[in-house]
Each structure stands twice: as C-alpha cells, then as structure tokens.
N, C-alpha and C positions, 0 to 999 in steps of 0.2 A: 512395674507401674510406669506410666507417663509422668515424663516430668513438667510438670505444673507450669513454673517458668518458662517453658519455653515451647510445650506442645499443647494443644487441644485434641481430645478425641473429636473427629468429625463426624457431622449428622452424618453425612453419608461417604461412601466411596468403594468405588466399581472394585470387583473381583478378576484382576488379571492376570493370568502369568502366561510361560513361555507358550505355549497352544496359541494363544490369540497371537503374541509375535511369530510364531513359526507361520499361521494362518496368511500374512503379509505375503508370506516369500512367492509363492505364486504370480497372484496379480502383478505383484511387483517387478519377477522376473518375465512375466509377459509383457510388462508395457503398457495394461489397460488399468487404468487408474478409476476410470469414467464409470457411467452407466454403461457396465454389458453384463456377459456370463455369471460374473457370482452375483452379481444383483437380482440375476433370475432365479438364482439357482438358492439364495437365500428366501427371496418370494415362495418359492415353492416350499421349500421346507417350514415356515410360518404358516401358511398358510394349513399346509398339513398338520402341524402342531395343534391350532386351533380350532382347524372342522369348517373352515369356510374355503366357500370357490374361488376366491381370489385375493392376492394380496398384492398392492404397489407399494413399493419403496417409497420413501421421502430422504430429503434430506435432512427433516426434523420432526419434532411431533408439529411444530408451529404450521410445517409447510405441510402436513398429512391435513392437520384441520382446515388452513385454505382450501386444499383441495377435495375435502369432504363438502366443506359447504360451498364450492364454486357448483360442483357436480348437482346440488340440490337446487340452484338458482333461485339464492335466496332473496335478490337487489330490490330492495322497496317494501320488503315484507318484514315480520316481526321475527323472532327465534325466540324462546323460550328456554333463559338456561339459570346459572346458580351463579351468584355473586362469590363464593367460598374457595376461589379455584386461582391458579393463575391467569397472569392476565393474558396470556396469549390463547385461550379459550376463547374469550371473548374478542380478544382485537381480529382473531380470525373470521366472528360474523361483520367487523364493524369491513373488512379488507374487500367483502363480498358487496357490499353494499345493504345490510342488514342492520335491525332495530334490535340491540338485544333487550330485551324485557327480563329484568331477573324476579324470581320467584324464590319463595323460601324454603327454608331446610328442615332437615328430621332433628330435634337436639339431639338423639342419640348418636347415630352415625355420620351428621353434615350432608349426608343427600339426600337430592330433592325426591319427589312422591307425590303421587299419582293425584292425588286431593288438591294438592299446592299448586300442580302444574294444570289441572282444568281453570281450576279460575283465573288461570291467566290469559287462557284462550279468548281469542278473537276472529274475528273474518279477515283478520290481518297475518294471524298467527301461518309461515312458511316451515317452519320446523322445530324441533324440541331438540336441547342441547342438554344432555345427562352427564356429570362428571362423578365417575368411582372415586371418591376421596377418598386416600390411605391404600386404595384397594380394595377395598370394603365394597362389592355392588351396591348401586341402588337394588329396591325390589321392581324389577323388571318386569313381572305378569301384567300388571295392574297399568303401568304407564306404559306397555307396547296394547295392552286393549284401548285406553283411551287413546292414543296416537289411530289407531287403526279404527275406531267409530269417526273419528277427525279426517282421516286422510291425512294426518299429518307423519311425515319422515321425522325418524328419531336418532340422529346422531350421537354416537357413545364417545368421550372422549377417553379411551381408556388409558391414558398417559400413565397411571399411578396400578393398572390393574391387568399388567403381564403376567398371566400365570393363574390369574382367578378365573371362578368360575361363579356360577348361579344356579340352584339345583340341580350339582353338577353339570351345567353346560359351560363350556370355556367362555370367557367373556371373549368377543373377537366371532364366535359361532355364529352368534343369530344378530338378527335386525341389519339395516339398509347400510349401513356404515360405522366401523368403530374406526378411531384413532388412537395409535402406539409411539411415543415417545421412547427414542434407546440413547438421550443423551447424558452423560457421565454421569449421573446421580440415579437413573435406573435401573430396576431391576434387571432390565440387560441392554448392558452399555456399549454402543459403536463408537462412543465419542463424539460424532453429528450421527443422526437417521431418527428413523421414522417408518410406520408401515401404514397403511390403509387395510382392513379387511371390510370384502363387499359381496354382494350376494349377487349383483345384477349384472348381467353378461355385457349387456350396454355401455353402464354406468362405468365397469371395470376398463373396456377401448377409450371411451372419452378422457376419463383420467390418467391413462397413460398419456395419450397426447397432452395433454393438461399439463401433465408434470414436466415435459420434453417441448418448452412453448411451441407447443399448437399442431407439432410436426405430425404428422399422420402416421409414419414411418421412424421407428426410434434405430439407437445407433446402432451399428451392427447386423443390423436387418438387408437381405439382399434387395435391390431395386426391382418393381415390375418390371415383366416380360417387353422388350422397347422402351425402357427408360433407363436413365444414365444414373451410376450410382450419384454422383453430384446432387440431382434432384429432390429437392423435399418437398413437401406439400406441406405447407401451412395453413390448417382448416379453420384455428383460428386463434386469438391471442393468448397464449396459454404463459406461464411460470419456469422460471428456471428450481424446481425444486427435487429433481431427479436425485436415487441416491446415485453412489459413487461404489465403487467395486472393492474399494480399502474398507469402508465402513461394512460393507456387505460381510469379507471376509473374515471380520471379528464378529458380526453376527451369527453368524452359524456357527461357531464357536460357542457362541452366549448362550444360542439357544439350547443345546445341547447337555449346560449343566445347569440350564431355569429351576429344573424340576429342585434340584437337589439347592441349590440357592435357596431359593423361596423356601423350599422346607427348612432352612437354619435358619430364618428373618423369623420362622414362624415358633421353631424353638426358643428363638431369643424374646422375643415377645412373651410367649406362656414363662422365662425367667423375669421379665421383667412384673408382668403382671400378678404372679407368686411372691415379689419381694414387697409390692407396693400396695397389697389387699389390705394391711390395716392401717392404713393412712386413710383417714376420715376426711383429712381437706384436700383428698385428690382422687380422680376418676381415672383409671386407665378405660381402655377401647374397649367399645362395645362387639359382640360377632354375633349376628344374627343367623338363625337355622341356616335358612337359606343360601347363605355364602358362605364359599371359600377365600379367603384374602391372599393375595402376593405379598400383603404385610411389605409395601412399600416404603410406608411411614409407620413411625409409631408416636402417637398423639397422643396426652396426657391435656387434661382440662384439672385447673387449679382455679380459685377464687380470683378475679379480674384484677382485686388490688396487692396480690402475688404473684399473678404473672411474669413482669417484668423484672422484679427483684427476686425470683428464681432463676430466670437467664440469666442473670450474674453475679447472681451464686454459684451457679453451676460451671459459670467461665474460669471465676476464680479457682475454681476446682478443677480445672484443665478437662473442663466437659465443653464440649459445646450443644448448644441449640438451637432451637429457630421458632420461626413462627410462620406456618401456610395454613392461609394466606389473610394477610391484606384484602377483604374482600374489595370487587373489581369498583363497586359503584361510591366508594369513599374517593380513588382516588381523582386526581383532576381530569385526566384525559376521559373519565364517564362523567362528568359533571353532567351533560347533557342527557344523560340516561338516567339518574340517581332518582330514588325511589326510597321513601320514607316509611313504609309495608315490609321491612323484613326484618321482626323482629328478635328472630331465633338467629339468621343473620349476624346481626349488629350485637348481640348476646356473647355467641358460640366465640367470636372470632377473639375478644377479647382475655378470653381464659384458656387458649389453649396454647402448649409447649410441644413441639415435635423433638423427640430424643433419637439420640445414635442412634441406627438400624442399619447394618450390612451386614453380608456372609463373614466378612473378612474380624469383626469384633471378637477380640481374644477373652477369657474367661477371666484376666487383670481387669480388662478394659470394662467389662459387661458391669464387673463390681463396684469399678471409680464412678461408672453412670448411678449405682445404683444407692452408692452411701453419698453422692453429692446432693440424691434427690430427698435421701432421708434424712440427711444434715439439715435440711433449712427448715428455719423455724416460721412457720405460717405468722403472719402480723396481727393477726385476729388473734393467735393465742398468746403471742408475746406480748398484746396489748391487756389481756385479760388481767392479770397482776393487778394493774395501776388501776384501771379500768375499777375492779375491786376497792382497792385502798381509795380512791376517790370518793367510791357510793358511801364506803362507811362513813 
C-alpha cells in the first residue's frame, strides 16, 4: 500500500520505461534535436494510426489548436465551443483573433450536441470548437450535418481522445481538423508535443509553414535549383510551434503501445465502475453505443455539497483528485465572453471528481482509490440522524 503520510496516488502519470530512453539514443547521437527526420517519420506513423492524410507535429496540444484555428481564419468571427474544457481551448480562439461564444452540454457525457450548437449559430458564426471530454466523443453525425448545411469548419479538440473512435471511426479520421495533446498526463506522453490531423492537401502546406514561422521551406529540406541553402522564404508570419525530434522519438514509442494502454485505462474503469454500482449518491461515466473511449479521465459526479469534502477525504487517504474543469467563462480572463445560458454548464462542473486513471495503477493502488471513495460518508445522510431527531 502507499503510505498515506507521505505519498499520494496521482490522477495521473505517463507509462515510461527503458523503450522510450533507448528511443533518445538516436536523435541524440545524430545531433538533431530540432524539427527533422523523426518528426516526420512520427507524422506518418500517426497519421497512419488514425486513417487521415496528414499529420503536423506541435510542440503542444495548446500550439496544435493555434494552429488549427490560424489555418481556419477565424479573426473577427465567432467560434462556437464548450465552456467544460481547459482553458487553452479557448485562449487558442481568443490567440487568433476569435469570439468564442460557449454553448451548453449533454449532463450525461459533458459534450456539446448538435441542438445546443444551432442556436448558437449566427452570420458571425467562423467555426465550431468540439471538445471529447474524458474521451468520450461527442455524437459527431448530427453536428458534422449541421456544420455542413452552415458551411461551417468543425474543429475537434481531441486532447483527451487518443485512441477513441466514433462508430468505429478513429477520432483524428474524419472532419477538417482535430487536435492531440501528448503532454505528460496523456494518454501518450512526449513530455511537450502535439499533432494536428487534416484532410486538406492545402490546409496541410500552409500549416507546416505556420508551425516553422512562415518559412516556405522547413529544416532539412534541400534549397531550389539556383538558390543558396542559406535562403528562406518567409511567406508570412507564422509561430515557433514546430515539434522537436526528442519529443517525436518517445512518440513512436507511445504510439506503439496506445492500443494496449488504453485497453488497461479501460479495464480499470469497468473496476472502478463494478465497485461503485451501489452507491446511490454517486454516478460513475456514462458510454454511449456510439463510442469507444481512450478512457483519459475517469469522472465521477457526486452531490455538489460533497464534492469538495470528498477530495479531501480522499487526500487524507493518500488518493489524489482533481477537478476538469473550471469552466472557461467563470474565470476572469473570459469575463468579457461570460454568458449566463449554460445551465447544465454551471450544474455539471460543480459535482464532478476525476479519480486515478493510468496504465501504470497497481491492483493495491486501484483498491486505496476504491475504499477511500467508499469510506466517505455523504452529508445528506450523515445529516439524516439529526435531521430525524429534530422533526420528532
């Protein structure tokens, strides 16, 4: 067992061993630390992974979403996304020059849907921002037909949704753009990076330059016939968000054992979900036909005025917890977006607890989560007693 004193079981933490440090030796003993070779050569392999034509590296999920929504040109127009998310979702439309307008949620799963996101449309509306909370897809048919009677581009943030799929399609397959988050709390971890997956042969050359500010010609690449390698073409002001060749080669590394990850995230879940079925004052996750989950997070909704005083319960228990997220429009930096219309929103965000979830959780560890969460006593029914002896 962990000792209480002095350790916490953590929400989360990457799966690494000697494979990812041998993976180093390479780059390393070449020299090329930068954007080259295995950046490409991890592109392709993601890309193949998922069933889409194109994949650019990031050096974050933060700098993938810049440069999803640069690529959209969104500057002066609205987006249309989910307050339920982190905030670099959002600070990525505010980066472009974008309105985000947030729209409400499903209670069940936290994402938004196809009903929620028409009325939010306008003649202002430049794009739709979808985020897979947990992993969980949204239901994608119904919100890529209303994007598509709109003309409107639907951006997928799929930070949380490596490895999922949507009747059976891999998330990352279809629609204009998704974005991937591989930084240490993901389902597959570089430590910094990021990918893009894109459908549009265009869209794919501009973002590369994008990512390599602005250069026409990225590192490595030989110079036109009469031009000197020295030469770059700067076509126009792009981002230092390029991955790096380190980060590339623990990715393909990651990628490699997703499958098998994701299936233990998704064991430990069906454990968790089996221990916590007769607890009447708690909801584990919901799975819809439709989807398969990377089972990123694992989210538990409790009565709002046990929320808090279950995360530390569970602390004192040498569990840790957390809570995603803080929806975006509570805090100050959206003051000027904040919208008083999302009431499943303002609801959800209150009652829910995200517990451990990694590969690496031992069958001690899975237990200490699971008697610390059956230890506490709900206040609704510790209040019942007194509550009683008063009426009498």
């Amino acid at each position: 067992m962990v000792d209480r004193r002095q350790n916490v079981i953590p929400v989360f933490k990457p799966s690494i061993d000697e494979e990812e440090w041998y993976a180093l030796k390479e780059p390393l003993e070449k020299g090329w630390l930068g954007l080259g070779p295995k950046t490409r050569e991890f592109e392709e392999a993601f890309a193949a992974y998922v069933g889409a034509p194109h994949a650019v590296g990031a050096n974050s999920g933060t700098s993938a979403l810049h440069l999803g929504f640069a690529v959209l040109d969104i500057e002066g127009g609205e987006v249309i996304t989910t307050s339920l998310t982190y905030v670099a979702t959002n600070h990525a439309i505010l980066y472009c020059g974008g309105i985000p307008v947030f729209a409400d949620v499903e209670e069940d799963t936290g994402n938004l849907y196809a009903d929620e996101i028409e009325r939010r449309i306008t003649p202002r509306t430049k794009a739709i921002c979808v985020v897979h909370y947990t992993g969980h897809s949204c239901d994608m048919d119904p919100i890529m037909e209303l994007a598509a009677r709109h003309n409107i581009p639907v951006l997928q943030d799929s930070a949380h949704a490596c490895g999922s799929s949507y009747k059976g399609r891999p998330i990352g397959s279809f629609g204009p753009i998704n974005t991937f988050s591989f930084d240490p709390v993901k389902n597959l971890a570089t430590g910094a990076g990021g990918m893009v997956t894109l459908q549009d042969d265009a869209m794919d050359v501009r973002m590369r330059k994008l990512r390599w500010l602005g250069h026409a010609r990225p590192p490595g690449t030989p110079a036109a016939a009469g031009e000197m390698d020295y030469y770059h073409v700067t076509e126009e002001v792009g981002f230092r968000h390029h991955m790096n060749d380190l980060s590339a080669a623990i990715g393909i590394v990651q990628l490699r054992k997703l499958a098998k990850h994701n299936g233990r995230r998704r064991e430990i879940a069906g454990i968790y979900d089996r221990a916590f079925a007769d607890l009447d004052w708690l909801r584990t996750p919901v799975l819809k036909p439709y989807a398969e989950t990377a089972q990123h997070k694992y989210v538990i909704r409790v009565p709002a005025e046990d929320r808090d005083a279950l995360i530390l319960h569970l602390k004192a228990r040498g569990v840790g917890s957390h809570v995603h997220f803080v929806p975006s429009h509570l805090h100050p930096a959206y003051r000027a977006y904040a919208q008083d219309d999302l009431p499943v929103t303002e609801r959800l965000w209150k009652t829910i607890v995200t517990l451990p979830m990694f590969p690496g959780l031992t069958e001690d560890e899975i237990a200490q989560v699971i008697d610390g969460v059956r230890s506490y006593q709900p206040r609704a029914r510790a209040a019942a007693p007194a509550a009683a002896v008063a009426k009498a």
